[in-house]
C-alpha positions in Angstrom: 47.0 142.0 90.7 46.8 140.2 87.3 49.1 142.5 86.1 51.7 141.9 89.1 51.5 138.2 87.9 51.9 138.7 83.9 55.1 141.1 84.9 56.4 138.3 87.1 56.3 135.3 84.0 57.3 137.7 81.7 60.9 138.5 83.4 61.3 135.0 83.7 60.7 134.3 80.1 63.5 137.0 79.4 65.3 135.6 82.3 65.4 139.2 84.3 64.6 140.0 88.0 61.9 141.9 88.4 63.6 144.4 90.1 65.7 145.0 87.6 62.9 145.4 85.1 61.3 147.9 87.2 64.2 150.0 88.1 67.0 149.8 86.8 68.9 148.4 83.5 67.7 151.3 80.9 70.2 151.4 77.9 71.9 149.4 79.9 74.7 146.5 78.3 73.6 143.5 79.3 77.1 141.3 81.0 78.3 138.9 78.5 78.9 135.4 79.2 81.8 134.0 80.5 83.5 130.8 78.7 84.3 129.7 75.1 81.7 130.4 73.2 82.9 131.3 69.5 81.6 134.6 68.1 79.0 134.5 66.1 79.4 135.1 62.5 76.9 137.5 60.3 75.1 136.4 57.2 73.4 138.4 54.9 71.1 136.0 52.5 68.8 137.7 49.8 65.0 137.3 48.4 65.8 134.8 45.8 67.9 132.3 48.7 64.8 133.6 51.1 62.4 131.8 48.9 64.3 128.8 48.0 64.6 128.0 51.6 60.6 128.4 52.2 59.9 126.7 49.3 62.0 123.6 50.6 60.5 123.8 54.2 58.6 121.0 55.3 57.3 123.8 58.0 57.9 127.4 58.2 57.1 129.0 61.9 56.5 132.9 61.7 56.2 134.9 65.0 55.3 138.1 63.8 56.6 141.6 65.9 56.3 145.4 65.5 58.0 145.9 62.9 55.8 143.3 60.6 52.9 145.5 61.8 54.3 148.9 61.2 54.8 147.5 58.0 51.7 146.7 57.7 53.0 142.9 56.3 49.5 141.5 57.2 48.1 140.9 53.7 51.7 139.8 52.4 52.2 137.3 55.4 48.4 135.9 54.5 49.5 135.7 51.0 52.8 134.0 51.4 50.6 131.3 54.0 48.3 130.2 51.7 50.7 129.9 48.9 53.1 127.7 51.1 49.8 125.4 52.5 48.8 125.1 48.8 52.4 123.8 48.4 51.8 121.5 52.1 54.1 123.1 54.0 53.3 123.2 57.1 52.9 127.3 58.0 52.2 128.1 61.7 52.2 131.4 63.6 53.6 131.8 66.9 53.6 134.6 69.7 56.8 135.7 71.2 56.6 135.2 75.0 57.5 138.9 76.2 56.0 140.3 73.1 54.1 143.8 74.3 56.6 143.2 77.4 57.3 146.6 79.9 60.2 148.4 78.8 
């Protein structure tokens, strides 16, 4: 039954029906939004921009996924935390709402 219930918030934190989670919407497209929304543009940024930004955060908010543990990131990410609270910047970690969600 807990598991009925953690299903139910987590297709309303990605804003899905359940029934669609469950049955349907594989590889699907999801429908695009109707109005006058301007595209998005894409920007690629590099290490050297990457760390100027962090080092002139006032707080940094990291929500680590998959890919940072495939990666195995964990001893970089600890690194890079206690380099920027040396600095005081304010370094938190955060978890994803659906993260580990049902495919």
């Amino acid at each position: 039954f807990s598991g009925a219930i953690l299903t139910k918030i987590m297709c309303d934190a990605m804003n899905r029906d359940i029934f669609n989670v469950l049955f349907g919407g594989i590889n699907t497209v999801a429908p695009s939004k109707k109005g006058d929304e301007p595209k998005k543009e894409h920007v690629e940024t590099s290490v050297a921009a990457t760390a100027e930004l962090l080092a002139n955060a006032k707080e940094v908010l990291v929500v680590p996924g998959y890919g940072m543990a495939m990666s195995r990131a964990q001893t970089a990410m600890g690194e890079l935390a206690s380099l920027l609270r040396n600095h005081n910047i304010n370094m938190k970690f955060g978890v994803h709402p659906v993260a580990g969600r049902m495919p």
